[in-house]
MDTraj code that builds the backbone (N, CA, C; nanometers):
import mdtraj as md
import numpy as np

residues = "UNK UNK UNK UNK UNK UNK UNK UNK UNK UNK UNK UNK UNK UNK UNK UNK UNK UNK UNK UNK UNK UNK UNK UNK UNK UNK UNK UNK UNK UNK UNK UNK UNK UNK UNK UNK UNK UNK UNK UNK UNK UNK UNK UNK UNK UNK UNK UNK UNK UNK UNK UNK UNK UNK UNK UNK UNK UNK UNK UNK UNK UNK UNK UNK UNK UNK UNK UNK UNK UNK UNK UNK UNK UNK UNK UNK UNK UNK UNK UNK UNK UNK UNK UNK UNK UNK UNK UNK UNK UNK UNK UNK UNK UNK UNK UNK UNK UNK UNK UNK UNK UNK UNK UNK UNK UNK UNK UNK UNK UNK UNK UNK UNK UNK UNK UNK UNK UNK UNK UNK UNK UNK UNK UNK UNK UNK UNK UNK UNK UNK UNK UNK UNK UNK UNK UNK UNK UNK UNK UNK UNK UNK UNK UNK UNK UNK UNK UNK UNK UNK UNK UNK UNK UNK UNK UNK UNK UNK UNK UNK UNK UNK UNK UNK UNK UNK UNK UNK UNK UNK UNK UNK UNK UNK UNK UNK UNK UNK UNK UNK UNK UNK UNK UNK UNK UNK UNK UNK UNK UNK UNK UNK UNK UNK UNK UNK".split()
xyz = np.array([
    [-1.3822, 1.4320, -18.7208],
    [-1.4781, 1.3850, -18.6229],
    [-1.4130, 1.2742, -18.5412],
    [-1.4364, 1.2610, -18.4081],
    [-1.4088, 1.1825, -18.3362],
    [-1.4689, 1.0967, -18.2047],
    [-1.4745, 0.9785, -18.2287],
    [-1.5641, 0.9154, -18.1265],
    [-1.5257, 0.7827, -18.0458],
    [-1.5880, 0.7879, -17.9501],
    [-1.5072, 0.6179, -17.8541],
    [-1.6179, 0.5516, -17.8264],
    [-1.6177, 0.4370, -17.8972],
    [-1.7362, 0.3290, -17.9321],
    [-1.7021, 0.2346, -17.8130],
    [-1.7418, 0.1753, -17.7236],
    [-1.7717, 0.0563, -17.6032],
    [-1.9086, -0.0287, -17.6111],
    [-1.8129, -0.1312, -17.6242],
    [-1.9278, -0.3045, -17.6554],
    [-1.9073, -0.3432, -17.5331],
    [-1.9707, -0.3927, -17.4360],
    [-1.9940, -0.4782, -17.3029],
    [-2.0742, -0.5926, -17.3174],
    [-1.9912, -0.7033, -17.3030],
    [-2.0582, -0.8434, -17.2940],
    [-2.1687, -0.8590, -17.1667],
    [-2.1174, -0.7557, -17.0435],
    [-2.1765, -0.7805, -16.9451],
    [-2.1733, -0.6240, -16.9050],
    [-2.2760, -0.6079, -16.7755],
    [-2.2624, -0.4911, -16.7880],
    [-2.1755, -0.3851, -16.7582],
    [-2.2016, -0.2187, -16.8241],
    [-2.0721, -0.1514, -16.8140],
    [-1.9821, -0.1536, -16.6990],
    [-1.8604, -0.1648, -16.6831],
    [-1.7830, -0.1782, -16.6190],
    [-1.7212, 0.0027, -16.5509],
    [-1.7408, 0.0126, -16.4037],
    [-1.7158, 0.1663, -16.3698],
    [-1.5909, 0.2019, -16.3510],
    [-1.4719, 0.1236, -16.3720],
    [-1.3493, 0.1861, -16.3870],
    [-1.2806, 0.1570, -16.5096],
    [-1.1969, 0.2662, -16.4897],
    [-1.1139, 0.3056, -16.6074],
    [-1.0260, 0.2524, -16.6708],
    [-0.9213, 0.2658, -16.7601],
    [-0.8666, 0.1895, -16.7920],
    [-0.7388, 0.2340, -16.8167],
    [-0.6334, 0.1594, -16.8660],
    [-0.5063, 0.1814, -16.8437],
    [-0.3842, 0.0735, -16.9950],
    [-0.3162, 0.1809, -17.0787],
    [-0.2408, 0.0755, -17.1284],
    [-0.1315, 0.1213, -17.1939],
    [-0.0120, 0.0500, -17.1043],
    [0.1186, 0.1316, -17.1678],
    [0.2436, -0.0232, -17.2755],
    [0.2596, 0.0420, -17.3629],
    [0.3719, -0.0543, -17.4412],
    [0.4125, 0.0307, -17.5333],
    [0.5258, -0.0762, -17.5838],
    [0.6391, -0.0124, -17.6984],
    [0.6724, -0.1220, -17.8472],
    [0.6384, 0.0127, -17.8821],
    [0.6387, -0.0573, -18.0007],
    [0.7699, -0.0206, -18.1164],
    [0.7622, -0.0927, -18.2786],
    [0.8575, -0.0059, -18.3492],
    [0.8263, 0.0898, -18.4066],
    [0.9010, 0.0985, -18.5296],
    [0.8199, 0.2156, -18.5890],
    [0.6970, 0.2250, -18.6622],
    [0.6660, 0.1765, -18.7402],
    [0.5467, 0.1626, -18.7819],
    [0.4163, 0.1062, -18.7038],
    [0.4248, 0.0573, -18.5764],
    [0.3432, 0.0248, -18.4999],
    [0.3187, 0.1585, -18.4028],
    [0.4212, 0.1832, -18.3629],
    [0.4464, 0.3331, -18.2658],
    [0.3398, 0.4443, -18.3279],
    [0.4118, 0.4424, -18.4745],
    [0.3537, 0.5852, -18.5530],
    [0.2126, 0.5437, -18.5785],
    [0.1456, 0.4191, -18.6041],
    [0.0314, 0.3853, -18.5817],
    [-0.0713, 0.4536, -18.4737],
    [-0.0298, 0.3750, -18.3737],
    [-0.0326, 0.4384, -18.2350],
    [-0.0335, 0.5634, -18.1851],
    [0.0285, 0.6252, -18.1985],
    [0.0413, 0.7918, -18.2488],
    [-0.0533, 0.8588, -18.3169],
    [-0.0845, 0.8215, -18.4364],
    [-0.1624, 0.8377, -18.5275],
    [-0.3257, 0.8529, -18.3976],
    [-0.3294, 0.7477, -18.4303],
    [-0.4536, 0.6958, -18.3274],
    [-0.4635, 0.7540, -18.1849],
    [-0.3439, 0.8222, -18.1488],
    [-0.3618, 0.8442, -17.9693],
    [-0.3645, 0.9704, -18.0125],
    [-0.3578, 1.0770, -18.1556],
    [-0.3977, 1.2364, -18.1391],
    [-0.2685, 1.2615, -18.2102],
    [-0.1677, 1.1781, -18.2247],
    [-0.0540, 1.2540, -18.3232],
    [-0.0030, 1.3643, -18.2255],
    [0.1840, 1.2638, -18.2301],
    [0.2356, 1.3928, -18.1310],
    [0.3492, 1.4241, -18.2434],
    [0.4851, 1.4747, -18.2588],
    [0.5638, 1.4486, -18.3007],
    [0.6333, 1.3186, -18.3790],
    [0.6420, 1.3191, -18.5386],
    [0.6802, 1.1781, -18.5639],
    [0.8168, 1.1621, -18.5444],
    [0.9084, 1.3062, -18.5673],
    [1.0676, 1.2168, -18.6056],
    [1.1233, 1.1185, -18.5101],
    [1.1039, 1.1280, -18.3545],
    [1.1836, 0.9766, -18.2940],
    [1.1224, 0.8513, -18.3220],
    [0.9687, 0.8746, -18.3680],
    [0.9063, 0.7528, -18.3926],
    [0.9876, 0.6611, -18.5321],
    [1.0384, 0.7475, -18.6009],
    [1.0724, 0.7378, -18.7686],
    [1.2034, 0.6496, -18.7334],
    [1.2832, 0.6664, -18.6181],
    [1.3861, 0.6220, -18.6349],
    [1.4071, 0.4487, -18.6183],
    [1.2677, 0.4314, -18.5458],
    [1.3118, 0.2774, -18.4941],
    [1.2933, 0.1699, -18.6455],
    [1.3306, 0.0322, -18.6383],
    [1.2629, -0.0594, -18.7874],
    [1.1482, -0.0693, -18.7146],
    [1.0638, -0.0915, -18.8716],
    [0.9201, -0.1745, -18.8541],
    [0.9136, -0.3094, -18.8594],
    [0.8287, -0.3720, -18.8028],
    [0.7694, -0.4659, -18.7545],
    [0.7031, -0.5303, -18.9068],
    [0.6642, -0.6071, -18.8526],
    [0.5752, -0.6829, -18.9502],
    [0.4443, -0.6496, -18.9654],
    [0.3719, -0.6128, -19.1131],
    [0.2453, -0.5780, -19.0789],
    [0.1874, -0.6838, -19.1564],
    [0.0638, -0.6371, -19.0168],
    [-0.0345, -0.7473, -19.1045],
    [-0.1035, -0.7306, -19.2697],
    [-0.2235, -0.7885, -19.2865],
    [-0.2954, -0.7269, -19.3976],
    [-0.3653, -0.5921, -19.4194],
    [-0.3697, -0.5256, -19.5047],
    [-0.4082, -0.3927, -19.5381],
    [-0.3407, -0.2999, -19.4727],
    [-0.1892, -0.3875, -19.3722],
    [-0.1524, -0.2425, -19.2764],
    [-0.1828, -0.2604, -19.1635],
    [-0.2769, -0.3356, -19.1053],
    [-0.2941, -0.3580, -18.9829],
    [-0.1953, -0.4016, -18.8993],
    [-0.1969, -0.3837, -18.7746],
    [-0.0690, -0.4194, -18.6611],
    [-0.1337, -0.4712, -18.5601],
    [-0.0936, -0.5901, -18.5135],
    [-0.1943, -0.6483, -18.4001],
    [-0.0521, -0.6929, -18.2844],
    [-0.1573, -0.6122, -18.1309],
    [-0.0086, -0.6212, -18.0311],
    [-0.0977, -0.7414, -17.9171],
    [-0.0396, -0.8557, -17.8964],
    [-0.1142, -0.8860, -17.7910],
    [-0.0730, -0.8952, -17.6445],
    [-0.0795, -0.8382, -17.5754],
    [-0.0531, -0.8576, -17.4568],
    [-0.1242, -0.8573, -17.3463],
    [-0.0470, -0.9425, -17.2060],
    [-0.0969, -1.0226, -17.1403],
    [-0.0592, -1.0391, -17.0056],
    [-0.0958, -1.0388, -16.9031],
    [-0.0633, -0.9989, -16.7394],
    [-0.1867, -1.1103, -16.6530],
    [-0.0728, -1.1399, -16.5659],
    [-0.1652, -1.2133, -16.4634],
    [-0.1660, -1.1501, -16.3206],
    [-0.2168, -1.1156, -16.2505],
    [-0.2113, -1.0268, -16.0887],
    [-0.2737, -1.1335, -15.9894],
    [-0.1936, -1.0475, -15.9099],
    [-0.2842, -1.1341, -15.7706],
    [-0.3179, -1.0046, -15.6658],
    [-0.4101, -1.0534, -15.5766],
    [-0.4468, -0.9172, -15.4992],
    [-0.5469, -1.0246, -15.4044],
    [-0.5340, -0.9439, -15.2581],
    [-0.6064, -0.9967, -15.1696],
    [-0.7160, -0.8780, -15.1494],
    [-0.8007, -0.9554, -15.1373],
    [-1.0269, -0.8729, -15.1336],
    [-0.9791, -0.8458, -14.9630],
    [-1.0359, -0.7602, -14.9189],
    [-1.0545, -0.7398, -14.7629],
    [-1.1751, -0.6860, -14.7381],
    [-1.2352, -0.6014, -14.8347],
    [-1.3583, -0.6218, -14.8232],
    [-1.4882, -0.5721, -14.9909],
    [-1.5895, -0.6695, -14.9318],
    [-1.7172, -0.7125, -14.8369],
    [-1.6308, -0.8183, -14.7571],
    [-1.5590, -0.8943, -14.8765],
    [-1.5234, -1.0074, -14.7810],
    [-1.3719, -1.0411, -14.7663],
    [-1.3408, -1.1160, -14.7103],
    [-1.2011, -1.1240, -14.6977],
    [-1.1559, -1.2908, -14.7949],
    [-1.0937, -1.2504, -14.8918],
    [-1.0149, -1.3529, -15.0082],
    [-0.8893, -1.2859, -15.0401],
    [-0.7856, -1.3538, -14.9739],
    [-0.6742, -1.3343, -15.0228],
    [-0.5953, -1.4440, -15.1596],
    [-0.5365, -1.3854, -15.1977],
    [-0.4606, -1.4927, -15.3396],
    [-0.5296, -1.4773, -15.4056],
    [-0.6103, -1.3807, -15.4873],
    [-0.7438, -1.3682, -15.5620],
    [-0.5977, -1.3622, -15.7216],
    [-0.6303, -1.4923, -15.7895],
    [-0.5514, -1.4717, -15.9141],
    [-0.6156, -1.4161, -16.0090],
    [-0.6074, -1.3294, -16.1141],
    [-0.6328, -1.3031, -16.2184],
    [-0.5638, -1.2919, -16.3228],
    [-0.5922, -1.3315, -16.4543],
    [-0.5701, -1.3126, -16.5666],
    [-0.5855, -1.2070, -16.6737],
    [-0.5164, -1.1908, -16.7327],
    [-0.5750, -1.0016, -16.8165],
    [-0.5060, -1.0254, -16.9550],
    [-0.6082, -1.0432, -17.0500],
    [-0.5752, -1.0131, -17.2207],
    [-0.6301, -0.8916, -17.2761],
    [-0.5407, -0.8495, -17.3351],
    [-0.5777, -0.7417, -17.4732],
    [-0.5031, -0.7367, -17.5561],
    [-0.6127, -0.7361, -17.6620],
    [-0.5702, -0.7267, -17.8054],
    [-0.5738, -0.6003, -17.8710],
    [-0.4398, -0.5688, -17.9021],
    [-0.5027, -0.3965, -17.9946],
    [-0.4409, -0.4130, -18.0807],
    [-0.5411, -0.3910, -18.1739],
    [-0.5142, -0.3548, -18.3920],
    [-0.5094, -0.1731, -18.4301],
    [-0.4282, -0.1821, -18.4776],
    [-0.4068, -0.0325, -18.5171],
    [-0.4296, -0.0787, -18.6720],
    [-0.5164, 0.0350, -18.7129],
    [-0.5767, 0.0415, -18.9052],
    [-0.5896, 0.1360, -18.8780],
    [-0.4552, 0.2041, -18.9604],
    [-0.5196, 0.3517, -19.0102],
    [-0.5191, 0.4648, -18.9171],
    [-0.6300, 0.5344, -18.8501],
    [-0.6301, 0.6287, -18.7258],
    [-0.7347, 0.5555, -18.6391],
    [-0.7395, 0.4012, -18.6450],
    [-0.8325, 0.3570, -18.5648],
    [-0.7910, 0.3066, -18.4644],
    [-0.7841, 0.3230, -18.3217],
    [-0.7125, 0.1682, -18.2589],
    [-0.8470, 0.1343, -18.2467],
    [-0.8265, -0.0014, -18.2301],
    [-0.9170, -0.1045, -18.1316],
    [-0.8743, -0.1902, -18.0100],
    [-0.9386, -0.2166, -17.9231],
    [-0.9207, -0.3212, -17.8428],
    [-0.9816, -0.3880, -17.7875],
    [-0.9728, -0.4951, -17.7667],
    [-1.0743, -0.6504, -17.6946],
    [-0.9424, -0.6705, -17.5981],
    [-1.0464, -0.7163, -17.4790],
    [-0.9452, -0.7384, -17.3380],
    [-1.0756, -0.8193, -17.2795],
    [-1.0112, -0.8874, -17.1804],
    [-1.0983, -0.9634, -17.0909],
    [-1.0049, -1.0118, -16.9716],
    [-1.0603, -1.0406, -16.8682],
    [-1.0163, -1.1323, -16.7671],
    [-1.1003, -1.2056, -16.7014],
    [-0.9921, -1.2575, -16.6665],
    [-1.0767, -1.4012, -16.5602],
    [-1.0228, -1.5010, -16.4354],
    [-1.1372, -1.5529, -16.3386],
    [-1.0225, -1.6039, -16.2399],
    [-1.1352, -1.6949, -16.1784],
    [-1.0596, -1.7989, -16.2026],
    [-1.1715, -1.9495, -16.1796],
    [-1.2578, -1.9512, -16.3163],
    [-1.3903, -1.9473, -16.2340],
    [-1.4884, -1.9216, -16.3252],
    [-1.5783, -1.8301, -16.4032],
    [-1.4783, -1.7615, -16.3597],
    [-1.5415, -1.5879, -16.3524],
    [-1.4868, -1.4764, -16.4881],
    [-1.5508, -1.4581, -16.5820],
    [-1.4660, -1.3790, -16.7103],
    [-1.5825, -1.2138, -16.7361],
    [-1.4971, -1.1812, -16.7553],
    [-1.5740, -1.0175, -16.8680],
    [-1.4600, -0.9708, -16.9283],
    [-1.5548, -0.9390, -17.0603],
    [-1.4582, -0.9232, -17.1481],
    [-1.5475, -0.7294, -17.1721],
    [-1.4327, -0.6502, -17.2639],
    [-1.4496, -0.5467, -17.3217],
    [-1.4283, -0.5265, -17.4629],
    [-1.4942, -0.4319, -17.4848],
    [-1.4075, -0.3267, -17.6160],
    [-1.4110, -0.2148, -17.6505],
    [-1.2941, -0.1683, -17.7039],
    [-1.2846, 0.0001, -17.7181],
    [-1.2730, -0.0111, -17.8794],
    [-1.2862, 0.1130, -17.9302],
    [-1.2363, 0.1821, -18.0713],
    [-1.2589, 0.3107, -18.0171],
    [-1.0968, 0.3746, -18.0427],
    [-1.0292, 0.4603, -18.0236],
    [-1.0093, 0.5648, -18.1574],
    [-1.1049, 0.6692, -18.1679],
    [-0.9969, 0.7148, -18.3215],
    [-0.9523, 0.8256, -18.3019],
    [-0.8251, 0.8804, -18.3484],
    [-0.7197, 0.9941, -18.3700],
    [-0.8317, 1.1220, -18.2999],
    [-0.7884, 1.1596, -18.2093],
    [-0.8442, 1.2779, -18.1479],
    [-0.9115, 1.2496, -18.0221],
    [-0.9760, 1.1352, -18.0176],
    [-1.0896, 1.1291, -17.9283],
    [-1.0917, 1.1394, -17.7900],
    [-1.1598, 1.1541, -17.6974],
    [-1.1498, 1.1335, -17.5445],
    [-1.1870, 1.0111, -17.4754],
    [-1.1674, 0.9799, -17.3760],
    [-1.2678, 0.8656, -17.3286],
    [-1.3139, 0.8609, -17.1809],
    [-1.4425, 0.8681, -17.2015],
    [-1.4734, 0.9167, -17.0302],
    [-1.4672, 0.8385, -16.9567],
    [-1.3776, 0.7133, -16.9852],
    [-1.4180, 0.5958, -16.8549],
    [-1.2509, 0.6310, -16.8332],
    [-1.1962, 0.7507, -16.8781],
    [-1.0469, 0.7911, -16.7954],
    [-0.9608, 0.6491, -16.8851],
    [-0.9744, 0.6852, -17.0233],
    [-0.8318, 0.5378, -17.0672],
    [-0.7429, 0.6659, -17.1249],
    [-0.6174, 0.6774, -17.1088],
    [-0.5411, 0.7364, -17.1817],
    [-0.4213, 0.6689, -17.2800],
    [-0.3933, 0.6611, -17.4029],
    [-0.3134, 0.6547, -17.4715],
    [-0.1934, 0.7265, -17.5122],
    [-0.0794, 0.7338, -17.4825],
    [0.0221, 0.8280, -17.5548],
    [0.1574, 0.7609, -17.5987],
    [0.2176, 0.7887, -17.7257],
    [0.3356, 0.7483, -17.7685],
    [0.4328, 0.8228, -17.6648],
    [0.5165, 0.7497, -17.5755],
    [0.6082, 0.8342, -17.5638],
    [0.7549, 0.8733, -17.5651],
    [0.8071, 0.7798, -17.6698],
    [0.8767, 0.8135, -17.7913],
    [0.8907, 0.6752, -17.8874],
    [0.9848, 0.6476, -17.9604],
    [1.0320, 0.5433, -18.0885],
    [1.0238, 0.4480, -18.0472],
    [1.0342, 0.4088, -17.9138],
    [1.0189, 0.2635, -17.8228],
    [0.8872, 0.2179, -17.7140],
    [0.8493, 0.3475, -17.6618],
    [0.7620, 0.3400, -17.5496],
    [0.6160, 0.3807, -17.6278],
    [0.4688, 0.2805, -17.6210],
    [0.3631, 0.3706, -17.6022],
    [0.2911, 0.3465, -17.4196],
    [0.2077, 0.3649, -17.4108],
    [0.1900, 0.3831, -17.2717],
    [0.0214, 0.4126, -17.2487],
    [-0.0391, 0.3511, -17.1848],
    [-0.1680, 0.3195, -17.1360],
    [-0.2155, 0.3226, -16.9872],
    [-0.2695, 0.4236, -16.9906],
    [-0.3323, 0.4545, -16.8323],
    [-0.4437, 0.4361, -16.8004],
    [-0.4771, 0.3694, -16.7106],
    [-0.6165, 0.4067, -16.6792],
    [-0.6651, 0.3937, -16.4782],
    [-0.7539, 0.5022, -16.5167],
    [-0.7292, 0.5429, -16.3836],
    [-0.8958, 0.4608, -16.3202],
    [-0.8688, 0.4213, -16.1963],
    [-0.9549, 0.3432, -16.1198],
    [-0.9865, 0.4159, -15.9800],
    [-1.1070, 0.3986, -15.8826],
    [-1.1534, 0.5166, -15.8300],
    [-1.0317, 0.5319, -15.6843],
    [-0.9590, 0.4263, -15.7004],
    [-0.8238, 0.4846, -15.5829],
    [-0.7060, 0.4878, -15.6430],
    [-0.6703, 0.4157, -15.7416],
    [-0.5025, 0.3840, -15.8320],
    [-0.5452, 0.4358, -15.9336],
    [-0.4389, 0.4697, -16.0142],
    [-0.4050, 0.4200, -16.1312],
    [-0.3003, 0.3140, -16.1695],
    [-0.3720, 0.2551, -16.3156],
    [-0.2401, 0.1795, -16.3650],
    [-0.1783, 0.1890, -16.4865],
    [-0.0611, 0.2014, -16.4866],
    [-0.0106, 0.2408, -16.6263],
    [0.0405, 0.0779, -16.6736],
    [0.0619, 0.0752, -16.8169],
    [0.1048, -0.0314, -16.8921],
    [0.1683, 0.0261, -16.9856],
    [0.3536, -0.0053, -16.9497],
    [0.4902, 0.0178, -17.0709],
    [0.5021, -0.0984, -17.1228],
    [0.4777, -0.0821, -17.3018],
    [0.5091, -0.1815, -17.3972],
    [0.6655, -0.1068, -17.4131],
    [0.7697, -0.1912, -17.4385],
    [0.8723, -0.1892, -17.5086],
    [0.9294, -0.2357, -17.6200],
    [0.9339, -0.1617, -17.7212],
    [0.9174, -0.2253, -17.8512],
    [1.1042, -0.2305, -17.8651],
    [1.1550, -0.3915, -17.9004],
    [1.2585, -0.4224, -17.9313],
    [1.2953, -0.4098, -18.0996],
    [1.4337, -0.3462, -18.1160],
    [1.4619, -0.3937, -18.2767],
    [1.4199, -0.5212, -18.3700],
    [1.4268, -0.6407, -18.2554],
    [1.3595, -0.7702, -18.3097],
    [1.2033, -0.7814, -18.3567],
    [1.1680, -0.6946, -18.3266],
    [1.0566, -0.7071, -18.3653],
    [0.9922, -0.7370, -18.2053],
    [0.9942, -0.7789, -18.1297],
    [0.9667, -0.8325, -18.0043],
    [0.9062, -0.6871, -17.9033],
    [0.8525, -0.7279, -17.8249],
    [0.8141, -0.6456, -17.7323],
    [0.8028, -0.6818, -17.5650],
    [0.8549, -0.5593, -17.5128],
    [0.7727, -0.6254, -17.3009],
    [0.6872, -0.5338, -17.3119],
    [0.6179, -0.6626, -17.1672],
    [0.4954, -0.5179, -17.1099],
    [0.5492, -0.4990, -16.9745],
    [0.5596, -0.4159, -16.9523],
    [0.5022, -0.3660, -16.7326],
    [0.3646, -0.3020, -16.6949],
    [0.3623, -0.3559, -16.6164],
    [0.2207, -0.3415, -16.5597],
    [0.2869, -0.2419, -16.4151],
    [0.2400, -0.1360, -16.3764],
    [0.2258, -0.0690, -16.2138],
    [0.0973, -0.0553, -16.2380],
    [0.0607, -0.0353, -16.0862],
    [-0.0251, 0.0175, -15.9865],
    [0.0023, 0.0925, -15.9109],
    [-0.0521, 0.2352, -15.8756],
    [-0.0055, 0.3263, -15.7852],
    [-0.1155, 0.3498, -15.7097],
    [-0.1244, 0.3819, -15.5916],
    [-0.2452, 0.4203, -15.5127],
    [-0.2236, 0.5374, -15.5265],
    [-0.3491, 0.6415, -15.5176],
    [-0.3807, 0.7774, -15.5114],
    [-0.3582, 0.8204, -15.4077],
    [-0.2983, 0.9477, -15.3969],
    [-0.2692, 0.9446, -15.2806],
    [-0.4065, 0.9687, -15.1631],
    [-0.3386, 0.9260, -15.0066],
    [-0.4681, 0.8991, -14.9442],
    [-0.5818, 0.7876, -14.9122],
    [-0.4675, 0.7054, -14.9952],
    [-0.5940, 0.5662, -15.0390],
    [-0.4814, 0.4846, -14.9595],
    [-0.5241, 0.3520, -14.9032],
    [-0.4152, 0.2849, -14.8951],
    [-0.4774, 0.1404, -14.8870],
    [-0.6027, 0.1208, -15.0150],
    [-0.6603, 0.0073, -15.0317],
    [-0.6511, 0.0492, -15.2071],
    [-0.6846, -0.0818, -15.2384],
    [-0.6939, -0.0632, -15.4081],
    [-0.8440, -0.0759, -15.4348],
    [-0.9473, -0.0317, -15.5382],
    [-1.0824, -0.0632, -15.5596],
    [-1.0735, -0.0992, -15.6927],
    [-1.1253, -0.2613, -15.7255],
    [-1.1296, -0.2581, -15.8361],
    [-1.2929, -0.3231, -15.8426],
    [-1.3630, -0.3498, -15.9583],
    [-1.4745, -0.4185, -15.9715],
    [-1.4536, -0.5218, -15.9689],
    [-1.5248, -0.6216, -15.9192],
    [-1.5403, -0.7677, -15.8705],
    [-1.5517, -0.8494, -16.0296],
    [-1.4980, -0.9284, -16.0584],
    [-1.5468, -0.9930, -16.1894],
    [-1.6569, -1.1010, -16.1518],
    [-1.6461, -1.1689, -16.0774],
    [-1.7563, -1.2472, -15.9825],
    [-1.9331, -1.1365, -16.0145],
    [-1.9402, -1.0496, -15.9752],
    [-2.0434, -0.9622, -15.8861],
    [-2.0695, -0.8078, -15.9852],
    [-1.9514, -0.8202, -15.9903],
    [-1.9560, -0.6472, -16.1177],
    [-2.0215, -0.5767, -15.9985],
    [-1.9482, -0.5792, -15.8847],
    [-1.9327, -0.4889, -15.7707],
    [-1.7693, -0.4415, -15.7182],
    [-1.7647, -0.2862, -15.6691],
    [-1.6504, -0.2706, -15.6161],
    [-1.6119, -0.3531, -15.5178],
    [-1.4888, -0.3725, -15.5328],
    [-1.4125, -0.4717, -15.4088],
    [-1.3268, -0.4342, -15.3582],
    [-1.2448, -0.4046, -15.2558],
    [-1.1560, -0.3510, -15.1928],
    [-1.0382, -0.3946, -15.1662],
    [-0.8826, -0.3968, -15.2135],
    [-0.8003, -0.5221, -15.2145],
    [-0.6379, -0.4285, -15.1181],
    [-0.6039, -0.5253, -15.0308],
    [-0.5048, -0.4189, -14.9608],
    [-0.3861, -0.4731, -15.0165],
    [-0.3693, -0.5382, -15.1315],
    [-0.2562, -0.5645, -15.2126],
    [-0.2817, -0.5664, -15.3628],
    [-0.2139, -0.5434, -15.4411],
    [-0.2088, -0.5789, -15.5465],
    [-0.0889, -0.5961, -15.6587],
    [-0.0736, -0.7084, -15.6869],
    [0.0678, -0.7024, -15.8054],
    [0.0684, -0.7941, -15.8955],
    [0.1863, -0.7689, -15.9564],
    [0.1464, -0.8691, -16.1508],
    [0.2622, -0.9427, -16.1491],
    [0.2100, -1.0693, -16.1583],
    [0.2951, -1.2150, -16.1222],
    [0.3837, -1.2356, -16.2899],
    [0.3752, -1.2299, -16.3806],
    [0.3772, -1.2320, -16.4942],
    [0.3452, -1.1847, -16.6197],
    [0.3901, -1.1826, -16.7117],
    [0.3430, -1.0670, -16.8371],
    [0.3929, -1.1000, -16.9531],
    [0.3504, -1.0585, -17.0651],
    [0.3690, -1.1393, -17.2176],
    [0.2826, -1.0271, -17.3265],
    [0.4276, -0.9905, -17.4285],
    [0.3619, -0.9316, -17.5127],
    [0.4545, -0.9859, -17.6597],
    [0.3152, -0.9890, -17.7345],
    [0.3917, -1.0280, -17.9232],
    [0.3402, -0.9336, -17.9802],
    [0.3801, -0.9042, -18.1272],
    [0.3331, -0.8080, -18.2345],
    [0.3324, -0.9254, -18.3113],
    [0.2330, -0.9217, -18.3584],
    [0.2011, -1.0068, -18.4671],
    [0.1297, -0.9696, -18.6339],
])
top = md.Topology()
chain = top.add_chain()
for i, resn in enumerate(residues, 1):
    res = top.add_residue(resn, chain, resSeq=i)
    for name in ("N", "CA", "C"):
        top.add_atom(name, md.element.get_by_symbol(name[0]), res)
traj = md.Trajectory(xyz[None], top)
């Protein structure tokens, strides 16, 4: 059986979501596990990481963007901040994410288990011993997020944005308003990921 559970602090949020990283091995094959199980042997080859208690693996990572609003209104330098936390137990992922900019925050959460779909368009896939990878698609871009999981135990993230084709504005929801906003730029100033 399989199902995708969403908690909203505020209300549901209409775009999708997106999340790519890399992990080692035992975090990867976690991950795997949890994104539908593809093939383990390249996963097998990398070291593992440190796990937490009972097995758990906690990845946190972290991106700041900037993007200029053009419309309703026109705000350019619009900074934002972006956390998520994902625990892999077992065939479960989870994740808590939030952002914020000034005064302005919403936070989420997913639980993800081995098989499942998710209709707000989040995709998960291992895609191999180093890379997992997180998409999520928004009603003009998508954005993917590559974790890179180092032998050290260490990890990067990248963050893209691609416009669809045809689009040549970005739409994301307003954190202010939890209204669409329209931004004719968008990019990620900085980024930070640990396994812990």
């Amino acid at each position: 059986m399989s199902r995708l559970v969403s908690r909203w602090s505020r209300p549901p949020m209409r775009e999708g979501q997106v999340h790519e990283f890399e992990m080692s091995r035992k975090v990867a094959h976690r991950l795997f596990i949890a994104a539908g199980g593809l093939s383990m042997a390249a996963l097998l080859a990398s070291t593992a990481p440190a796990v937490g208690a009972a097995g758990q693996i906690n990845i946190d990572l972290t991106y700041d963007s900037v993007m200029d609003l053009v419309r309703p209104i026109s705000r350019p330098g619009i900074s934002v901040h972006h956390n998520l936390r994902v625990t892999l137990n077992g065939n479960k992922l989870s994740e808590n994410r939030d952002r914020s900019t000034g005064r302005y925050f919403d936070k989420n959460a997913t639980v993800q288990e081995r098989g499942s779909t998710d209709p707000y368009q989040v995709v998960w896939r291992v895609v191999d011993q180093q890379h997992l990878v997180r998409t999520q698609v928004f009603p003009q871009s998508v954005r993917t997020m590559t974790v890179t999981l180092n032998p050290d135990n260490t990890c990067r993230l990248d963050v893209v944005e691609q416009l669809k084709p045809g689009f040549q504005e970005y739409a994301f929801l307003r954190i202010s308003v939890h209204e669409l906003g329209y931004f004719s730029s968008w990019r990620v100033v900085g980024t930070a990921c640990a396994i812990r």
